[in-house]
N, CA, C and O atoms as a GROMACS GRO file, in nm:
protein
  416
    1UNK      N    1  -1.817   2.072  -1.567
    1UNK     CA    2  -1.802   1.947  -1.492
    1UNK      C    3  -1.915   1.852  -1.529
    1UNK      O    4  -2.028   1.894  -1.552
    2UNK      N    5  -1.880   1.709  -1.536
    2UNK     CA    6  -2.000   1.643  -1.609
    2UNK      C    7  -2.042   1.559  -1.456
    2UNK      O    8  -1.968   1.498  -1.379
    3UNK      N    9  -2.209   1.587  -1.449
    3UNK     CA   10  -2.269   1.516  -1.378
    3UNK      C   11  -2.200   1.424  -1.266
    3UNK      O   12  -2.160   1.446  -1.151
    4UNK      N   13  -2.202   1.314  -1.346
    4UNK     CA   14  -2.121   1.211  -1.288
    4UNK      C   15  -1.940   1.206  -1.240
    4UNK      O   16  -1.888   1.099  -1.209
    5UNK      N   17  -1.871   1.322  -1.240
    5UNK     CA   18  -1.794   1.296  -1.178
    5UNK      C   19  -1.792   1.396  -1.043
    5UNK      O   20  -1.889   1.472  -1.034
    6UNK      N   21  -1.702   1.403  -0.951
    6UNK     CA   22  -1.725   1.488  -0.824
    6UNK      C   23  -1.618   1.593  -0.860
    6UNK      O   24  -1.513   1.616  -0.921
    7UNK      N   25  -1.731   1.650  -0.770
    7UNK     CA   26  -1.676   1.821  -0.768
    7UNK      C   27  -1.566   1.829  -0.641
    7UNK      O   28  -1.531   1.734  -0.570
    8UNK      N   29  -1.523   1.963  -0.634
    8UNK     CA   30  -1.408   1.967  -0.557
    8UNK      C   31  -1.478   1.940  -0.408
    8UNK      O   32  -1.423   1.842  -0.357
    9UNK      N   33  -1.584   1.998  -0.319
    9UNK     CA   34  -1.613   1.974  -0.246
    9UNK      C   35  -1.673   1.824  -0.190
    9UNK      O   36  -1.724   1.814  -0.078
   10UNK      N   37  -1.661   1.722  -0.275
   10UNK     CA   38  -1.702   1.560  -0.237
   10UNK      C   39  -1.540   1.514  -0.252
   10UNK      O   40  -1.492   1.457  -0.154
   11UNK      N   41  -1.451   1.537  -0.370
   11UNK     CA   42  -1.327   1.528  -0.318
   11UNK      C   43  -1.280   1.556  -0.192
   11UNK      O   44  -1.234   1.464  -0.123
   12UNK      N   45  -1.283   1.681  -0.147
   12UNK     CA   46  -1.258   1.803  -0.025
   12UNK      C   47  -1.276   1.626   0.125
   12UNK      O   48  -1.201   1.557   0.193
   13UNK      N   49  -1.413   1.638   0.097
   13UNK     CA   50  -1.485   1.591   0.235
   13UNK      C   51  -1.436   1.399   0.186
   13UNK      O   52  -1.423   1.319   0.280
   14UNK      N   53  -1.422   1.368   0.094
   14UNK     CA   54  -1.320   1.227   0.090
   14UNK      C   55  -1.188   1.199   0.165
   14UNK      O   56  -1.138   1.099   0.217
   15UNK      N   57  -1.150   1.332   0.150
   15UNK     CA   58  -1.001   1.361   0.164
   15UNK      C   59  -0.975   1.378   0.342
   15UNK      O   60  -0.862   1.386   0.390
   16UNK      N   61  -1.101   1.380   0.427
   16UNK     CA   62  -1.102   1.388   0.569
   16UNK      C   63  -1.094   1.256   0.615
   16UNK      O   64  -1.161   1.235   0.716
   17UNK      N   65  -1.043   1.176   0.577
   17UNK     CA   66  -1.039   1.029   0.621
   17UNK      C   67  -0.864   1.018   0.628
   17UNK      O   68  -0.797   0.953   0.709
   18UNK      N   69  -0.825   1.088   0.538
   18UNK     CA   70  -0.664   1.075   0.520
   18UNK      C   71  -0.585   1.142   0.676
   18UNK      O   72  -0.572   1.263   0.688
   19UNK      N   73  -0.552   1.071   0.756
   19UNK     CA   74  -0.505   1.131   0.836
   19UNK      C   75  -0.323   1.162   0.836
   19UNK      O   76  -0.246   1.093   0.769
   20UNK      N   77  -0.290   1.248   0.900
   20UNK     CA   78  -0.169   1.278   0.900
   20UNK      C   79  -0.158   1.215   1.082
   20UNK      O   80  -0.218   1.245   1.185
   21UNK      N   81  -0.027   1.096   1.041
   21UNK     CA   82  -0.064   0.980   1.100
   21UNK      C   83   0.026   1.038   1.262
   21UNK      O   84  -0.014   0.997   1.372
   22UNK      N   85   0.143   1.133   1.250
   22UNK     CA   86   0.214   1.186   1.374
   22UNK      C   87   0.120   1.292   1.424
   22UNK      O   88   0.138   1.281   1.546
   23UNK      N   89   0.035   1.383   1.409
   23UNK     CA   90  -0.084   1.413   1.486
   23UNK      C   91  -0.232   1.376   1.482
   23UNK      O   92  -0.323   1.444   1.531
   24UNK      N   93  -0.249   1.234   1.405
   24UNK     CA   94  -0.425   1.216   1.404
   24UNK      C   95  -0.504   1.318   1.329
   24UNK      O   96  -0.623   1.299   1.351
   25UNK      N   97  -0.485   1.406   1.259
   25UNK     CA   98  -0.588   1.503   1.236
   25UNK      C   99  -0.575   1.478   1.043
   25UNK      O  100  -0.476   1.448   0.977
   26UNK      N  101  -0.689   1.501   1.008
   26UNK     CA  102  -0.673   1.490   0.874
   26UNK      C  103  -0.612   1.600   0.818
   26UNK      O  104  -0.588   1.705   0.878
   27UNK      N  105  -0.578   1.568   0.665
   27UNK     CA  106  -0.525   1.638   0.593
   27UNK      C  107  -0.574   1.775   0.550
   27UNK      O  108  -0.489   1.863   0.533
   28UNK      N  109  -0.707   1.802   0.530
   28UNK     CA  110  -0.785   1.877   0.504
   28UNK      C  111  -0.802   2.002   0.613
   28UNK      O  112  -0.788   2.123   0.593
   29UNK      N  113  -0.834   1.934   0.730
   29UNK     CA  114  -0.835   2.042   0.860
   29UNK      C  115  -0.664   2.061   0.887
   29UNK      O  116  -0.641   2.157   0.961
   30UNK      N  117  -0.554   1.996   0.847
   30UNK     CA  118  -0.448   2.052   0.901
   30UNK      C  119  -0.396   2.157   0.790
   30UNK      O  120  -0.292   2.211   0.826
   31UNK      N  121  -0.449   2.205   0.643
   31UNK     CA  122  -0.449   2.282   0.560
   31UNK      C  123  -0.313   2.261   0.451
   31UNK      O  124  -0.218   2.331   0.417
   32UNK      N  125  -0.368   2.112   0.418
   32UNK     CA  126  -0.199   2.031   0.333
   32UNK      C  127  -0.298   2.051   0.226
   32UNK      O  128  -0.237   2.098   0.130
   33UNK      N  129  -0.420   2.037   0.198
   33UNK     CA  130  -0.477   2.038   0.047
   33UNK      C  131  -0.457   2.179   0.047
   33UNK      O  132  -0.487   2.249   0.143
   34UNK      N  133  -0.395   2.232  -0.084
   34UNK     CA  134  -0.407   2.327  -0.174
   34UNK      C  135  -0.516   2.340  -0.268
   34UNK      O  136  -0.609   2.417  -0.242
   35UNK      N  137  -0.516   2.278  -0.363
   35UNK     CA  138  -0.589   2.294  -0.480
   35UNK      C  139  -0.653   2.136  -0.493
   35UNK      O  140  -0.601   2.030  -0.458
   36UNK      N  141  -0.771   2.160  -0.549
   36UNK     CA  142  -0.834   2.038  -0.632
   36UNK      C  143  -0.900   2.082  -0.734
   36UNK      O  144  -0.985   2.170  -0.723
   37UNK      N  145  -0.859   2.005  -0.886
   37UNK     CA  146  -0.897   2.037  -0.976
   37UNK      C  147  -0.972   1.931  -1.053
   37UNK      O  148  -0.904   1.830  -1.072
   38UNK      N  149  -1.069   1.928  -1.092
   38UNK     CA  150  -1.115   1.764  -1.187
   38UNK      C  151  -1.157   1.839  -1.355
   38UNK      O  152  -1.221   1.944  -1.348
   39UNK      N  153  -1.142   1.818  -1.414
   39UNK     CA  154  -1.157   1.830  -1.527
   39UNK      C  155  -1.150   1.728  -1.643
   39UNK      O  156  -1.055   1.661  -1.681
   40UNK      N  157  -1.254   1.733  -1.681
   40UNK     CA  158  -1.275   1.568  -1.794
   40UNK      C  159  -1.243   1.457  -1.732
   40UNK      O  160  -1.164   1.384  -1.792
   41UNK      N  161  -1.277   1.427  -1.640
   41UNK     CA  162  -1.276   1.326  -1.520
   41UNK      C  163  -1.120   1.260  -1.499
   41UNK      O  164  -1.093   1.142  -1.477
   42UNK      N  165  -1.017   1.384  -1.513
   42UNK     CA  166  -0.866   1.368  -1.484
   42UNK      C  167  -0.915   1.478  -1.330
   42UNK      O  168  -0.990   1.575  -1.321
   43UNK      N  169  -0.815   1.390  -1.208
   43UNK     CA  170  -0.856   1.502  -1.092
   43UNK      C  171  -0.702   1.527  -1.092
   43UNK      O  172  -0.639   1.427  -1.126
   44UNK      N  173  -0.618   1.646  -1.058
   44UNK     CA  174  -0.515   1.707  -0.960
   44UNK      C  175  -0.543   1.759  -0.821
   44UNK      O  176  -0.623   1.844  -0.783
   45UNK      N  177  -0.459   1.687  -0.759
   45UNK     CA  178  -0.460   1.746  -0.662
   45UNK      C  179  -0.346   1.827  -0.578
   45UNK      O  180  -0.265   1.750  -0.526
   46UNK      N  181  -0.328   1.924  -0.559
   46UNK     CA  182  -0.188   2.013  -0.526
   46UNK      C  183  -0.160   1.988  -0.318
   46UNK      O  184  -0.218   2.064  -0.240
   47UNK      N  185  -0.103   1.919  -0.285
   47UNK     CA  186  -0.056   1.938  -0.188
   47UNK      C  187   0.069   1.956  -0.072
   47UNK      O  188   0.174   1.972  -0.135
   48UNK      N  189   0.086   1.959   0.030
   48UNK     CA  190   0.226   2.020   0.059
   48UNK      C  191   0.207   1.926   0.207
   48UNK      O  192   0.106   1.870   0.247
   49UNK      N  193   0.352   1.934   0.274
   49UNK     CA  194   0.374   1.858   0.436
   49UNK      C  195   0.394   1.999   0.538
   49UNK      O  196   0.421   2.116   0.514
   50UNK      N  197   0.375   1.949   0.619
   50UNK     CA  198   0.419   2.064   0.742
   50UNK      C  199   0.599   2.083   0.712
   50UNK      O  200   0.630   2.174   0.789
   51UNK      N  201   0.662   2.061   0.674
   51UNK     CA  202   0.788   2.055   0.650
   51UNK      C  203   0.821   1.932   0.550
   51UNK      O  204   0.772   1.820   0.540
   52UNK      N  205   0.978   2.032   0.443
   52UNK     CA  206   0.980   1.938   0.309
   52UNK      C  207   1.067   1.828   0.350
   52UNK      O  208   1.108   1.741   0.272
   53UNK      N  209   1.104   1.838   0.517
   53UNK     CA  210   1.194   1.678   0.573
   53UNK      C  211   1.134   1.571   0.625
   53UNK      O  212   1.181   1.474   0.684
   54UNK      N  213   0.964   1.613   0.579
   54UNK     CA  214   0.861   1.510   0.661
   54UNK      C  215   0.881   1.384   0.587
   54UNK      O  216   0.862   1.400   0.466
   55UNK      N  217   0.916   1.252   0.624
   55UNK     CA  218   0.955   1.178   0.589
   55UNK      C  219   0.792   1.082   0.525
   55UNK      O  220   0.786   0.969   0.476
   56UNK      N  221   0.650   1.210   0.559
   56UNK     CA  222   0.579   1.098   0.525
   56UNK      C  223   0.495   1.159   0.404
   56UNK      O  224   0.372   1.160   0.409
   57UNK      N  225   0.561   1.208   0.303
   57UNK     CA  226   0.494   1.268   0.171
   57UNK      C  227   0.459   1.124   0.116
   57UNK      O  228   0.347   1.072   0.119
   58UNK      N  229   0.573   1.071   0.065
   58UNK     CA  230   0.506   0.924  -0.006
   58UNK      C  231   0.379   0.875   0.027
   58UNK      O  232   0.283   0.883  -0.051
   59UNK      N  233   0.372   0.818   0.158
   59UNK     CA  234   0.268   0.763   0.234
   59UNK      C  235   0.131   0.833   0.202
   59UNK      O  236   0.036   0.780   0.144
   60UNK      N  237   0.141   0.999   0.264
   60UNK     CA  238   0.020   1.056   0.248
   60UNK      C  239   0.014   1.046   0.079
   60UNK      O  240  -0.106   1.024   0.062
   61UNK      N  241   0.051   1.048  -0.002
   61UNK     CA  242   0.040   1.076  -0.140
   61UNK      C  243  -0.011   0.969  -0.185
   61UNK      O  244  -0.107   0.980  -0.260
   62UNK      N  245   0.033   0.854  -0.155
   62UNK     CA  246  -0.016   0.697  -0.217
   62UNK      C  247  -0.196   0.672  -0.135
   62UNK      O  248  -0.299   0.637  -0.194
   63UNK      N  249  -0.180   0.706   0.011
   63UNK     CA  250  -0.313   0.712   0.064
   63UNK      C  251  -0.390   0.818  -0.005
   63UNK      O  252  -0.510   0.800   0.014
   64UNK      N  253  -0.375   0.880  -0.048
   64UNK     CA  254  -0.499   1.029  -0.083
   64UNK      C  255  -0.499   0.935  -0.245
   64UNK      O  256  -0.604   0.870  -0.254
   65UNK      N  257  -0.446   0.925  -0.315
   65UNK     CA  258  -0.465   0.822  -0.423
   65UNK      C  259  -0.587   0.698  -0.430
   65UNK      O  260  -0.692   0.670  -0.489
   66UNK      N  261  -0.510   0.656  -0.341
   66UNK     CA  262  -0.610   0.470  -0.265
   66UNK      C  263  -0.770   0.537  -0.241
   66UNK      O  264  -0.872   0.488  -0.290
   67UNK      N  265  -0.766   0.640  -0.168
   67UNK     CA  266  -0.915   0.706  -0.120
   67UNK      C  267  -0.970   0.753  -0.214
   67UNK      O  268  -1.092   0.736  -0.212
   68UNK      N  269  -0.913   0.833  -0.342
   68UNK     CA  270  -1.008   0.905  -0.408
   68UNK      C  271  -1.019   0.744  -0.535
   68UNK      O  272  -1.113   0.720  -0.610
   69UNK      N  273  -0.937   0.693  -0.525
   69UNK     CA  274  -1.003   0.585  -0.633
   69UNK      C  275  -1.108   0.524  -0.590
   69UNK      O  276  -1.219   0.530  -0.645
   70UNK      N  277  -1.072   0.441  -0.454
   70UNK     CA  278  -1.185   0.364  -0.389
   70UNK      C  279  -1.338   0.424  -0.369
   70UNK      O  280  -1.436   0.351  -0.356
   71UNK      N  281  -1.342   0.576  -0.369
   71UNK     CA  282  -1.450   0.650  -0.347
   71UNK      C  283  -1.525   0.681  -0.454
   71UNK      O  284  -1.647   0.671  -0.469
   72UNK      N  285  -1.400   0.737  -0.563
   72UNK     CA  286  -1.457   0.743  -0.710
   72UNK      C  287  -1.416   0.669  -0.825
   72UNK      O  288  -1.370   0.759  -0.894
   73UNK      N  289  -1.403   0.573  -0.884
   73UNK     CA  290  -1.402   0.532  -0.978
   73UNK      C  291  -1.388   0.553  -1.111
   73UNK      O  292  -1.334   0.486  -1.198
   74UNK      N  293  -1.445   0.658  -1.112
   74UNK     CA  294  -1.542   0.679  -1.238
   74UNK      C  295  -1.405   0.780  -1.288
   74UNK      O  296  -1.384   0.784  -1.409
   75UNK      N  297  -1.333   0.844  -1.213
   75UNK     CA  298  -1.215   0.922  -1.214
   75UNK      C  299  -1.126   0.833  -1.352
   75UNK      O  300  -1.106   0.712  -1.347
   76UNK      N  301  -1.083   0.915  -1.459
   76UNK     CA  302  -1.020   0.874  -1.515
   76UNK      C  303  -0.847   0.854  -1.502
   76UNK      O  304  -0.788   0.775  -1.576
   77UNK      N  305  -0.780   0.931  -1.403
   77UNK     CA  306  -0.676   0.956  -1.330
   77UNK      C  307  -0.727   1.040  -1.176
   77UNK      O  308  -0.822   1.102  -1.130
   78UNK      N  309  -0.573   0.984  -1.136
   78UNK     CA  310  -0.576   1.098  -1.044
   78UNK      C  311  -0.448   1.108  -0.975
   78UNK      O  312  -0.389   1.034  -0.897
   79UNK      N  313  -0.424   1.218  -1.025
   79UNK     CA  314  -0.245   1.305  -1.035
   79UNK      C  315  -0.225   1.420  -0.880
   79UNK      O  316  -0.273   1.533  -0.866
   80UNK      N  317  -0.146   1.349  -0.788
   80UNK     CA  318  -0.121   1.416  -0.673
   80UNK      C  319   0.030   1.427  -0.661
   80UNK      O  320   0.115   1.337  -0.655
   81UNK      N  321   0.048   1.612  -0.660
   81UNK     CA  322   0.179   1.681  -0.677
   81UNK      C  323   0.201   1.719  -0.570
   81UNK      O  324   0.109   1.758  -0.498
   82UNK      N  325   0.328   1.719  -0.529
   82UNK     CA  326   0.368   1.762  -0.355
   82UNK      C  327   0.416   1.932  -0.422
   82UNK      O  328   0.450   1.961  -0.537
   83UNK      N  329   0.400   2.021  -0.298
   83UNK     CA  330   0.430   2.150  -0.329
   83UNK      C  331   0.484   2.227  -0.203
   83UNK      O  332   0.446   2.203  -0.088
   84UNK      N  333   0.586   2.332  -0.244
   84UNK     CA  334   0.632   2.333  -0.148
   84UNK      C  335   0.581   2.532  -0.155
   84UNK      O  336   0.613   2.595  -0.054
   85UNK      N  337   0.518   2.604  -0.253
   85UNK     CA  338   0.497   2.714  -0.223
   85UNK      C  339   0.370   2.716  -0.201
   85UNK      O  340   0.327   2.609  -0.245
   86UNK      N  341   0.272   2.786  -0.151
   86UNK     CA  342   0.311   2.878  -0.009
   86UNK      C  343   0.384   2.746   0.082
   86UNK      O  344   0.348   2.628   0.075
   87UNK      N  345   0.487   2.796   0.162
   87UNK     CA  346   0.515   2.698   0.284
   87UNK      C  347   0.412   2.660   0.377
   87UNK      O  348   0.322   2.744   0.381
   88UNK      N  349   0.401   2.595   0.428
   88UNK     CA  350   0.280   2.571   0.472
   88UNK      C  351   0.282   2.591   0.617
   88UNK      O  352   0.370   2.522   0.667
   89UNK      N  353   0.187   2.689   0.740
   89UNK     CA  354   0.223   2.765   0.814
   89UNK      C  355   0.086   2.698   0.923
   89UNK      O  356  -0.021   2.672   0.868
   90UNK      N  357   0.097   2.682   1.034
   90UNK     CA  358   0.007   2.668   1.139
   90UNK      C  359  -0.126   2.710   1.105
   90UNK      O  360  -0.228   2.644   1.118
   91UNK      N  361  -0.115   2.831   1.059
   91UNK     CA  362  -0.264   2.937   1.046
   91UNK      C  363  -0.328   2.848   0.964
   91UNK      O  364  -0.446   2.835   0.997
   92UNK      N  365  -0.290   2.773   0.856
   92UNK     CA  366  -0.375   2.731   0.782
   92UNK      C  367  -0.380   2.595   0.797
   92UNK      O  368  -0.366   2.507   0.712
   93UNK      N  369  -0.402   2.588   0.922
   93UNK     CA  370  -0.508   2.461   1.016
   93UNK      C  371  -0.671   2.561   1.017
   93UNK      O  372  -0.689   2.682   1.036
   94UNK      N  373  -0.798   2.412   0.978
   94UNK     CA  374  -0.850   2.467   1.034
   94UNK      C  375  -0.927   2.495   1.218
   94UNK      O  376  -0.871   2.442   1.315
   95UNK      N  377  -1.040   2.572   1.232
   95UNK     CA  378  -1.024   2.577   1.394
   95UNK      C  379  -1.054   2.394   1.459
   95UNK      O  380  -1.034   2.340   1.568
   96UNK      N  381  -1.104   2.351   1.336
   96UNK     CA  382  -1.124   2.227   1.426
   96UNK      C  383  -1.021   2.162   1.441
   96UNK      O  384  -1.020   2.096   1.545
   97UNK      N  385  -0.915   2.153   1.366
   97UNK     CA  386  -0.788   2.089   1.373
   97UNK      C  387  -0.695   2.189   1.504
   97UNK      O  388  -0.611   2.143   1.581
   98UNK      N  389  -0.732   2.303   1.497
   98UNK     CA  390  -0.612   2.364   1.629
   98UNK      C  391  -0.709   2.346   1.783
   98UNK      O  392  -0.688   2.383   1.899
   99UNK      N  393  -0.810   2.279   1.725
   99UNK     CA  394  -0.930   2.207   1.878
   99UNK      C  395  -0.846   2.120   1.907
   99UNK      O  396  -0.744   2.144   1.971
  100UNK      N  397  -0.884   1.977   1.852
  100UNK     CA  398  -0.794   1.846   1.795
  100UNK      C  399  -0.673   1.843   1.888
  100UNK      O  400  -0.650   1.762   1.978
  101UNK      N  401  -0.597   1.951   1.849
  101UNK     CA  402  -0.400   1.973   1.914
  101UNK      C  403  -0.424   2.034   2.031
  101UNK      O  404  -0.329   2.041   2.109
  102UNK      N  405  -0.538   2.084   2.068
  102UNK     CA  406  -0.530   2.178   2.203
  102UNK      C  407  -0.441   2.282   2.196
  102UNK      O  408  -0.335   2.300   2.256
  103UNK      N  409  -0.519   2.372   2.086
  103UNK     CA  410  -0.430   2.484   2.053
  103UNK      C  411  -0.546   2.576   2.063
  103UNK      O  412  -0.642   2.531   2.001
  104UNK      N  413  -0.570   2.701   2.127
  104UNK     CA  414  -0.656   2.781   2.154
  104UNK      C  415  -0.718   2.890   2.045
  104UNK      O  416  -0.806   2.969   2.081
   0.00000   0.00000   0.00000
């Protein structure tokens, strides 16, 4: 990884601004990021919806875009794939996000 571009964890903590807009909680604590990859300052990012009838993949996909440009620049792309394996399951909220919902 060269110096100047960000590692997965400054992506990671960018990506807590993106909220998932029908419960308020970001993307990150509700466990939609999969993977982040940057390599030669091309980033992927692998993510999934609470369900594949959520009508708001576009939205979150164009916002997680808008954020990691505005944040990083220096990014030579940045390629965000919707995914639908593993399905994506409650458990992988984290505890601050099942705080958030008032989920115990």
């Amino acid at each position: 990884m060269n110096e100047n571009m960000p590692g997965e964890e400054l992506i990671k903590n960018a990506l807590r601004v993106v909220l998932d807009p029908e419960v308020g909680v970001n993307i990150v604590d509700l466990g939609l990021v999969y993977k982040i990859e940057v390599s030669n300052g091309n980033l992927k990012v692998l993510m999934t919806m609470t369900s594949q009838s959520c009508p708001l993949g576009p939205y979150l996909r164009e916002n997680v875009i808008s954020t990691i440009r505005g944040q990083f620049p220096s990014l030579k792309s940045v390629d965000v794939q919707m995914v639908w394996a593993p399905p994506w399951k409650p458990e992988m909220m984290s505890d601050t996000a099942k705080k958030q919902l008032g989920w115990k």
